[in-house]
MIVO-592080 format. One record per residue: residue number from 1; residue in three letters; x, y, z of N, C-alpha, C in turn. Coordinates in nm, 4 decimals. Each point is the difference from the previous one (the first is absolute). Layout:
<rs>
+------+------+----------+----------+----------+----------+----------+----------+----------+----------+----------+
! resi ! resn !      n.x !      n.y !      n.z !     ca.x !     ca.y !     ca.z !      c.x !      c.y !      c.z !
+------+------+----------+----------+----------+----------+----------+----------+----------+----------+----------+
!  NUM !  ALA !        X !        Y !        Z !        X !        Y !        Z !        X !        Y !        Z !
...
+------+------+----------+----------+----------+----------+----------+----------+----------+----------+----------+
</rs>
This chain:
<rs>
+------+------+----------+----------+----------+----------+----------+----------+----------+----------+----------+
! resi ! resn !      n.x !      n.y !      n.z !     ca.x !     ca.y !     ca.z !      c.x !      c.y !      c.z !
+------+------+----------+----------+----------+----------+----------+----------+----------+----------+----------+
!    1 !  UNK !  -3.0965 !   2.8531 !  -3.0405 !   0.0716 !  -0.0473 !  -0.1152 !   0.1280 !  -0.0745 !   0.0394 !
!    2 !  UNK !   0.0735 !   0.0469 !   0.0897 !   0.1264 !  -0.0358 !   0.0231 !  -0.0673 !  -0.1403 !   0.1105 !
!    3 !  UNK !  -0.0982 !   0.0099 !   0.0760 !  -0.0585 !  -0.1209 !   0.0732 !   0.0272 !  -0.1260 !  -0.0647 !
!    4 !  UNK !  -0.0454 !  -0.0346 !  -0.1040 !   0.0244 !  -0.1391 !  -0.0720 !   0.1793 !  -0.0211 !  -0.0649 !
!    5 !  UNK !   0.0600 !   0.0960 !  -0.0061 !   0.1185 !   0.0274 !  -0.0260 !   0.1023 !  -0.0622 !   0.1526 !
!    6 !  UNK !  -0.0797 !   0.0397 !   0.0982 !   0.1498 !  -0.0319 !   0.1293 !  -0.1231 !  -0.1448 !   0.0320 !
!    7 !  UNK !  -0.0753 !  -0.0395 !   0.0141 !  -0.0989 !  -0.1479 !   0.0142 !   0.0551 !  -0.1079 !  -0.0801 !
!    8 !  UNK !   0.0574 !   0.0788 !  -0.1351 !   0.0646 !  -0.0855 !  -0.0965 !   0.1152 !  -0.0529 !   0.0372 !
!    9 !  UNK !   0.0759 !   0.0692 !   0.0063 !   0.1646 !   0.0010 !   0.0597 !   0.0148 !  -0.0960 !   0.1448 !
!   10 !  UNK !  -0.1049 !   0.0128 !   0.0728 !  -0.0030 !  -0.0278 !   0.1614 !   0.0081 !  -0.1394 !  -0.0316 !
!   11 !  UNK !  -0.1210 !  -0.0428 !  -0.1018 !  -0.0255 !  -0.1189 !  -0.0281 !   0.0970 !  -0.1114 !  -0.0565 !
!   12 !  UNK !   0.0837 !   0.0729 !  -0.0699 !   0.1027 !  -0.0442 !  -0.1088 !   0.1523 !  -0.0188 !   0.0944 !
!   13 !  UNK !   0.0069 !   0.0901 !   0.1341 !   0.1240 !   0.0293 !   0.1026 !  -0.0757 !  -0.1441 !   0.1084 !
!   14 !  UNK !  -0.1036 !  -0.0393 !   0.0241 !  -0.0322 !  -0.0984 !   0.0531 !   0.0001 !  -0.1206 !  -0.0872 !
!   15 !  UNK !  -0.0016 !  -0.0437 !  -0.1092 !  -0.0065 !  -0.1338 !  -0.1016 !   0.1484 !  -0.0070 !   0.0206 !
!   16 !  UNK !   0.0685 !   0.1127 !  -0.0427 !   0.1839 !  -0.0326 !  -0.0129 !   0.0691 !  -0.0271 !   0.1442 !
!   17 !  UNK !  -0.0693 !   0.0097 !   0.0809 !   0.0666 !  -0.0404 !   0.1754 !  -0.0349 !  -0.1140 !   0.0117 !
!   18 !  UNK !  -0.1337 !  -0.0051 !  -0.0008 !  -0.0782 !  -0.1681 !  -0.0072 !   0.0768 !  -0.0839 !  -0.0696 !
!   19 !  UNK !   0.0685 !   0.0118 !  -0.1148 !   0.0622 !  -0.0311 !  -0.1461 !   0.1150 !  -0.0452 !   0.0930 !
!   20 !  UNK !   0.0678 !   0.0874 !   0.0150 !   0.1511 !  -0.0070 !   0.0911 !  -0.0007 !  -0.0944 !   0.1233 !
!   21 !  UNK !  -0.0729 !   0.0444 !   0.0935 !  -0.0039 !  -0.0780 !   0.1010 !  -0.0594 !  -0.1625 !  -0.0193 !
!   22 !  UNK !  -0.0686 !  -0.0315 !  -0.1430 !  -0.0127 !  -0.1352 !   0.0267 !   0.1334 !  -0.0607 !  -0.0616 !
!   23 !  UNK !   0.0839 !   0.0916 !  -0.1142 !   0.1352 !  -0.0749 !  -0.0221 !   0.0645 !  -0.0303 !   0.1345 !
!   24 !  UNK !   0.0060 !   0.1204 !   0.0180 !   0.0974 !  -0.0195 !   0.1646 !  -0.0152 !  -0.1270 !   0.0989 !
!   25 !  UNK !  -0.1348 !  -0.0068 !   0.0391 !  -0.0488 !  -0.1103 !   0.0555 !   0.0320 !  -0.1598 !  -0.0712 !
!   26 !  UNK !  -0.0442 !   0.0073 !  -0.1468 !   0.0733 !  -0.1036 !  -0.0836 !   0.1433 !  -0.0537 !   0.0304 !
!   27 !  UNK !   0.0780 !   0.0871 !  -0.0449 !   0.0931 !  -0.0076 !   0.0248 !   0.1002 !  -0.0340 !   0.1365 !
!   28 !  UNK !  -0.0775 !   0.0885 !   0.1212 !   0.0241 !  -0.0760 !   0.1032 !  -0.0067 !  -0.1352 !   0.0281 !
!   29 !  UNK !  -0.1411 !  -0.0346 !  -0.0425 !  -0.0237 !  -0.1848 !   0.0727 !   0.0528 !  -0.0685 !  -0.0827 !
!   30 !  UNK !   0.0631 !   0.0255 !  -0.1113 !   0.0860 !  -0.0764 !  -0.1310 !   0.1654 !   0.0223 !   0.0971 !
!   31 !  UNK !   0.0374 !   0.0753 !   0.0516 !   0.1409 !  -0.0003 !   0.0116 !   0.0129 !  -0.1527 !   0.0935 !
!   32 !  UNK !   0.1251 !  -0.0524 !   0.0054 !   0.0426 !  -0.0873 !   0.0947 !   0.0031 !  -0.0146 !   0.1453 !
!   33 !  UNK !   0.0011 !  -0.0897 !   0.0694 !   0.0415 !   0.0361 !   0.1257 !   0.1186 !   0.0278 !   0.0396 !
!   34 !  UNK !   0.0240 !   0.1117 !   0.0819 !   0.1575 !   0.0208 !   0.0485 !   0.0610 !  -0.0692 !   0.0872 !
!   35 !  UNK !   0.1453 !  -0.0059 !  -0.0072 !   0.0708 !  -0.0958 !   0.0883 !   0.0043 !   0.0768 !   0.1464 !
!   36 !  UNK !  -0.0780 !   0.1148 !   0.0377 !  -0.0058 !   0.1122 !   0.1286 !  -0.1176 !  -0.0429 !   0.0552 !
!   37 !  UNK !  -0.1163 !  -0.0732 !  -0.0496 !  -0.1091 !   0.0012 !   0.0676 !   0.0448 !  -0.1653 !   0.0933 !
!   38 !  UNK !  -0.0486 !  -0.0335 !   0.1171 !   0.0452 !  -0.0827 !   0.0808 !  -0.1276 !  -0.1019 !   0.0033 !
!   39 !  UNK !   0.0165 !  -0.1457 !   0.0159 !  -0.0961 !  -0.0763 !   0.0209 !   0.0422 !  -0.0700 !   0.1261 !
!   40 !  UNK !  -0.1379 !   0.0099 !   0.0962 !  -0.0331 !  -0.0404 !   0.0886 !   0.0141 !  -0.1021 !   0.0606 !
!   41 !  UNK !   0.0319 !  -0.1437 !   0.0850 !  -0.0285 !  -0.0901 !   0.0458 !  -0.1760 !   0.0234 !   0.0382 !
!   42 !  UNK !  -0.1040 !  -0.0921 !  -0.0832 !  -0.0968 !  -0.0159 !  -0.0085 !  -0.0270 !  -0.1354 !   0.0679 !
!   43 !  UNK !  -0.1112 !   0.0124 !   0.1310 !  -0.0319 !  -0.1162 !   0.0242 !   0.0428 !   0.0170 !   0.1316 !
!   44 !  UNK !  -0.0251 !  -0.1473 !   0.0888 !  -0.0163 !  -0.0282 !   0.1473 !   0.1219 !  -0.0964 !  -0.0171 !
!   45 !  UNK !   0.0116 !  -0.0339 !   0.1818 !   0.1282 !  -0.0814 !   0.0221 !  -0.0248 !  -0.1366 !  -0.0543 !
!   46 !  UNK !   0.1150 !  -0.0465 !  -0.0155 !  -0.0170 !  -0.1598 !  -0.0472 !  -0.0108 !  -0.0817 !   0.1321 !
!   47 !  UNK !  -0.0240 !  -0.1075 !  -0.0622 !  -0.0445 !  -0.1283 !   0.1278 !   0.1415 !   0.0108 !   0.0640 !
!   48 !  UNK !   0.1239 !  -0.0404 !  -0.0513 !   0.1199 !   0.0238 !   0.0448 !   0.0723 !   0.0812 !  -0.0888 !
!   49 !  UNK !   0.0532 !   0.0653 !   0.0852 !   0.1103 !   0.0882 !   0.0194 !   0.1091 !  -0.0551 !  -0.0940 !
!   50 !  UNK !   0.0085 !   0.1111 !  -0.1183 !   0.1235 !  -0.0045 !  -0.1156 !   0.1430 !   0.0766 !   0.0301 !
!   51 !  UNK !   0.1046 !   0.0038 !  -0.0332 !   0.0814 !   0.0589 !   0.0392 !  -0.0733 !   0.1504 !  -0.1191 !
!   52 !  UNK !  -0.0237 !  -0.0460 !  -0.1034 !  -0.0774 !   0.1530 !  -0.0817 !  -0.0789 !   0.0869 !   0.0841 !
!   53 !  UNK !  -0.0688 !  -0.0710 !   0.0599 !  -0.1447 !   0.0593 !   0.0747 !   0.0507 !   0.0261 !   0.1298 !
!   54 !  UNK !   0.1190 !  -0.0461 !   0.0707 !   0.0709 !   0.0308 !   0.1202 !   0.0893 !   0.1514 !  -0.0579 !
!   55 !  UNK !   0.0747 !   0.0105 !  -0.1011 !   0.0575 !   0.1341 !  -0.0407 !  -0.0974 !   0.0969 !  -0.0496 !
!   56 !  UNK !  -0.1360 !  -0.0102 !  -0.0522 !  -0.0607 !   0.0528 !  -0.0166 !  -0.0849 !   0.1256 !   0.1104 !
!   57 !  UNK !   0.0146 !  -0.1401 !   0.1172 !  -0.0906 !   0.1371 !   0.1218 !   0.1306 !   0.0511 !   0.0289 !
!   58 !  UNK !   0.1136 !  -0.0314 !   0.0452 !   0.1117 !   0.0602 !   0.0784 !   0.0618 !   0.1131 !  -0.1119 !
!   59 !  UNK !  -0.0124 !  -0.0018 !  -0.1104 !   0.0363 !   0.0898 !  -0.1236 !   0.1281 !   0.0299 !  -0.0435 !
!   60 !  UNK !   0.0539 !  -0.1612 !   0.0377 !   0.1458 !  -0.0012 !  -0.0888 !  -0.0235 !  -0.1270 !  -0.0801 !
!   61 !  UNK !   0.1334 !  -0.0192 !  -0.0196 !  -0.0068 !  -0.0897 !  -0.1440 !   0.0357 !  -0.1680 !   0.0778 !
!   62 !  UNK !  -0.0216 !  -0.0591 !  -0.0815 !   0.0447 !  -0.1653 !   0.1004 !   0.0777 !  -0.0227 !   0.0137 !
!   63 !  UNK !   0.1701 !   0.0782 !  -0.0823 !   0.1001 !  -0.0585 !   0.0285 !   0.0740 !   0.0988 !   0.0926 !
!   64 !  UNK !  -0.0798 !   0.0942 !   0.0393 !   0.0281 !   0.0942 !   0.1604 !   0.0929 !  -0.0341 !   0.0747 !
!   65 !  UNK !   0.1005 !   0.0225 !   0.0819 !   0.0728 !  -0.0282 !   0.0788 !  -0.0730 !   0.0171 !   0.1506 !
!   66 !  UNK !   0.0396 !  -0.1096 !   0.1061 !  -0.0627 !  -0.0264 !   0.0778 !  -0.0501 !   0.1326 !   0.1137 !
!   67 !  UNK !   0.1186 !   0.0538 !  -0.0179 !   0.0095 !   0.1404 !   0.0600 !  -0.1415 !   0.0986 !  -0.0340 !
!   68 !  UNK !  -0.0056 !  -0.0033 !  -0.1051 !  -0.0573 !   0.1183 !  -0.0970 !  -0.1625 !  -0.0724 !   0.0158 !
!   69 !  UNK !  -0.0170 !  -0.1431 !   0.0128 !  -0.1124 !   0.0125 !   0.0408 !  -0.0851 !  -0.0171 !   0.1482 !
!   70 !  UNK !   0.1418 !  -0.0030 !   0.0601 !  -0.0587 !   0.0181 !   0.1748 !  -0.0152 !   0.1211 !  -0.0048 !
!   71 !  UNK !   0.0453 !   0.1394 !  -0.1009 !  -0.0218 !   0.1530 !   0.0297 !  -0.1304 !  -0.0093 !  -0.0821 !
!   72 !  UNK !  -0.0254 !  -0.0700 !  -0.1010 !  -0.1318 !   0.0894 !  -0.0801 !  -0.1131 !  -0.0827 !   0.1291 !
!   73 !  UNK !   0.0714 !  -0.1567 !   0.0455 !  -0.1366 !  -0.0114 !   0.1030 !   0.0015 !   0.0819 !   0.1174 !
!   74 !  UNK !   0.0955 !   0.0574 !   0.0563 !  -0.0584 !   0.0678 !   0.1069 !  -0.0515 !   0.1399 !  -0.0727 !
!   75 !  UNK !   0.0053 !   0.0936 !  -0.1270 !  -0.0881 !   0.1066 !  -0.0270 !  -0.1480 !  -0.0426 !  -0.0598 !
!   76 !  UNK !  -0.0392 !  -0.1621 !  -0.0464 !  -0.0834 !   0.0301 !   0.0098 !  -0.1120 !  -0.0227 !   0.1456 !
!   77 !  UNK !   0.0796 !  -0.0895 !   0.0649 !  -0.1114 !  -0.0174 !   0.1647 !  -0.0158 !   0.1113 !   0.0324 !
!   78 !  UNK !   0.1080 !   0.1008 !  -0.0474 !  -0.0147 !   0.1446 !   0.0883 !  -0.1363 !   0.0392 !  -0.0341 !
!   79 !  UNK !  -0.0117 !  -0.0422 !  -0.0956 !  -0.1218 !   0.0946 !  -0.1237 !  -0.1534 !  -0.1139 !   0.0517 !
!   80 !  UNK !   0.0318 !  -0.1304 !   0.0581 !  -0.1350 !  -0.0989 !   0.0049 !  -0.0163 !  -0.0089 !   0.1048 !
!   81 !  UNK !   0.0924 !   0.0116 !   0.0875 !   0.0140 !  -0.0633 !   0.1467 !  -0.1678 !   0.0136 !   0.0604 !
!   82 !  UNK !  -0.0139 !  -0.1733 !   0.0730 !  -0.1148 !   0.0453 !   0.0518 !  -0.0573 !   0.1126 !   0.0796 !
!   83 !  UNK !   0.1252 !  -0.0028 !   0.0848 !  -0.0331 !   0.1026 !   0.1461 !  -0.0364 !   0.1537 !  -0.0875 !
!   84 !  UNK !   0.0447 !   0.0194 !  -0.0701 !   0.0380 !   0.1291 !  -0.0707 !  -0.2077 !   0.0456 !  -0.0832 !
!   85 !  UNK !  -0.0459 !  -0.1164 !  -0.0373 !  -0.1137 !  -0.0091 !  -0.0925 !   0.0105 !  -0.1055 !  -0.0588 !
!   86 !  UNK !   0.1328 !  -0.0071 !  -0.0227 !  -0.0047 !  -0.1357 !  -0.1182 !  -0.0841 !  -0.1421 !   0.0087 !
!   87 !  UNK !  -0.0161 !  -0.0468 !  -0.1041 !  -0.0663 !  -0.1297 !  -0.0107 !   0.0889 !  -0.1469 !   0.0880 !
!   88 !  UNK !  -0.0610 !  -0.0720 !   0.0690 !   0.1068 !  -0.1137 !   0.0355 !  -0.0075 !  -0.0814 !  -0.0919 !
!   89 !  UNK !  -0.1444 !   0.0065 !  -0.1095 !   0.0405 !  -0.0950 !  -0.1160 !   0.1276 !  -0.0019 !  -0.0682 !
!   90 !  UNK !   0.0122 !   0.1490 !  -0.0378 !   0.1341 !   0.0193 !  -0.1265 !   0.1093 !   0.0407 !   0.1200 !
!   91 !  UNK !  -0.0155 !   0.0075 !   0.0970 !   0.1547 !  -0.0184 !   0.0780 !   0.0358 !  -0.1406 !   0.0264 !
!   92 !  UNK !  -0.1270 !  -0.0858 !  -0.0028 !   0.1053 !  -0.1329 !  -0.0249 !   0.0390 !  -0.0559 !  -0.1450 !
!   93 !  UNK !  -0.0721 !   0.0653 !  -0.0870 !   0.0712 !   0.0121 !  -0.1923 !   0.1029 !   0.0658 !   0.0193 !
!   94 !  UNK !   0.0455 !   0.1043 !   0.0759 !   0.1280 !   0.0613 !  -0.0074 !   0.0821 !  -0.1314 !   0.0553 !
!   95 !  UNK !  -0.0036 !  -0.0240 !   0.1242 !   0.0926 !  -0.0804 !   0.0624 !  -0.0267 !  -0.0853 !  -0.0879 !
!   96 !  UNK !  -0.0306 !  -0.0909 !  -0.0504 !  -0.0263 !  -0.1251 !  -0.0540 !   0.1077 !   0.0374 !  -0.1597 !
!   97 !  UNK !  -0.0093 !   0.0856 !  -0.0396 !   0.1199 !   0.0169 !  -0.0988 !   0.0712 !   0.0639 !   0.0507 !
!   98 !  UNK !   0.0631 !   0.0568 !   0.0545 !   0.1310 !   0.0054 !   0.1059 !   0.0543 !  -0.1837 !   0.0199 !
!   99 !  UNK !  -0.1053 !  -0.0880 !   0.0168 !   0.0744 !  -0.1159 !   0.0121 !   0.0236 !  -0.0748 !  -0.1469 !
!  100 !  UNK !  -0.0693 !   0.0500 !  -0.0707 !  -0.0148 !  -0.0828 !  -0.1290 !   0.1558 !   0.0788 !  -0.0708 !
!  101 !  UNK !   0.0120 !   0.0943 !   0.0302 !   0.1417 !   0.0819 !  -0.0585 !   0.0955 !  -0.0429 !   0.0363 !
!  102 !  UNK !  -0.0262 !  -0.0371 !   0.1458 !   0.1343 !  -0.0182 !   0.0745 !   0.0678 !  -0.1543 !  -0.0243 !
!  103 !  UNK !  -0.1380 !  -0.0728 !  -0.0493 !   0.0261 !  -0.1771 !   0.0136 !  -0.0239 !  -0.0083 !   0.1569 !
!  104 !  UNK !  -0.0441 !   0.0863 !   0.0602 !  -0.1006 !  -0.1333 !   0.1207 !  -0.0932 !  -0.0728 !  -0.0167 !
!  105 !  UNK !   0.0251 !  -0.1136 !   0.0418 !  -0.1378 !  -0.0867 !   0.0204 !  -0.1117 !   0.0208 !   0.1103 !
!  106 !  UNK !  -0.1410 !   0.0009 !  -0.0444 !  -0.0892 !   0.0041 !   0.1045 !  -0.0530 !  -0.1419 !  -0.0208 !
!  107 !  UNK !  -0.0654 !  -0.0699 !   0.1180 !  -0.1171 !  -0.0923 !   0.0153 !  -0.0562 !   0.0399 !  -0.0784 !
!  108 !  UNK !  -0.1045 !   0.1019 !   0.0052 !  -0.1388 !   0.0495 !  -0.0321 !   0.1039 !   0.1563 !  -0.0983 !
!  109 !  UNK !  -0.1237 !   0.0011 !  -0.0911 !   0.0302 !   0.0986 !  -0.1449 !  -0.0962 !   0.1268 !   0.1168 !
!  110 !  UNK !  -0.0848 !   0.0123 !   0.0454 !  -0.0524 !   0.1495 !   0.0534 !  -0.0627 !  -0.0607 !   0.1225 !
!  111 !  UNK !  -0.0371 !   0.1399 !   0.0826 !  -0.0884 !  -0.0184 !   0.0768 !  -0.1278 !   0.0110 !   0.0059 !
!  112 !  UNK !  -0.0506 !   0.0438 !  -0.1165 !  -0.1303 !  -0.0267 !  -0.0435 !  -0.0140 !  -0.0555 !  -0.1023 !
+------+------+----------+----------+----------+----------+----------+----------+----------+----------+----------+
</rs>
């Protein structure tokens, strides 16, 4: 007797969660995006070298002081260096904006 009595209830405690959790969900993908979530630099290197895309790998800003980006370039070679593992592709993207920051001129934009 009481069988169809708690089957009932079970049924009715599962519709009202289901119920809830699709507001919830609603409501989530309706809210905005926050100014905390971070967007990416998307995409491969350019043909040449931007002063944007030069502060971008070294991870300061373009109007950096010259100082500040001979230190962020030597932490990141620390982190690419060929000898170490690193790639010699993107250790010459490192160096290559190290010059684009600094205002050196190269002949040639890379070595590959």
């Amino acid at each position: 007797m009481s069988s169809p009595l708690i089957a009932g209830l079970a049924v009715a405690a599962a519709a009202l969660a289901g119920r809830y959790t699709l507001q919830a969900w609603q409501a989530f993908k309706a809210r905005p995006p926050t100014a905390t979530m971070r967007k990416f630099y998307e995409g491969g290197f350019q043909p040449k070298m931007t002063r944007r895309e030069a502060a971008l790998i070294l991870g300061v800003r373009e109007s950096t002081p010259p100082d500040k980006v001979r230190e962020a370039h030597r932490r990141v070679m620390v982190a690419n260096h060929p000898d170490a593992g690193g790639s010699h592709y993107l250790a010459s993207k490192i160096n290559e904006a190290k010059d684009v920051l600094l205002g050196k001129s190269k002949s040639s934009d890379s070595a590959f």
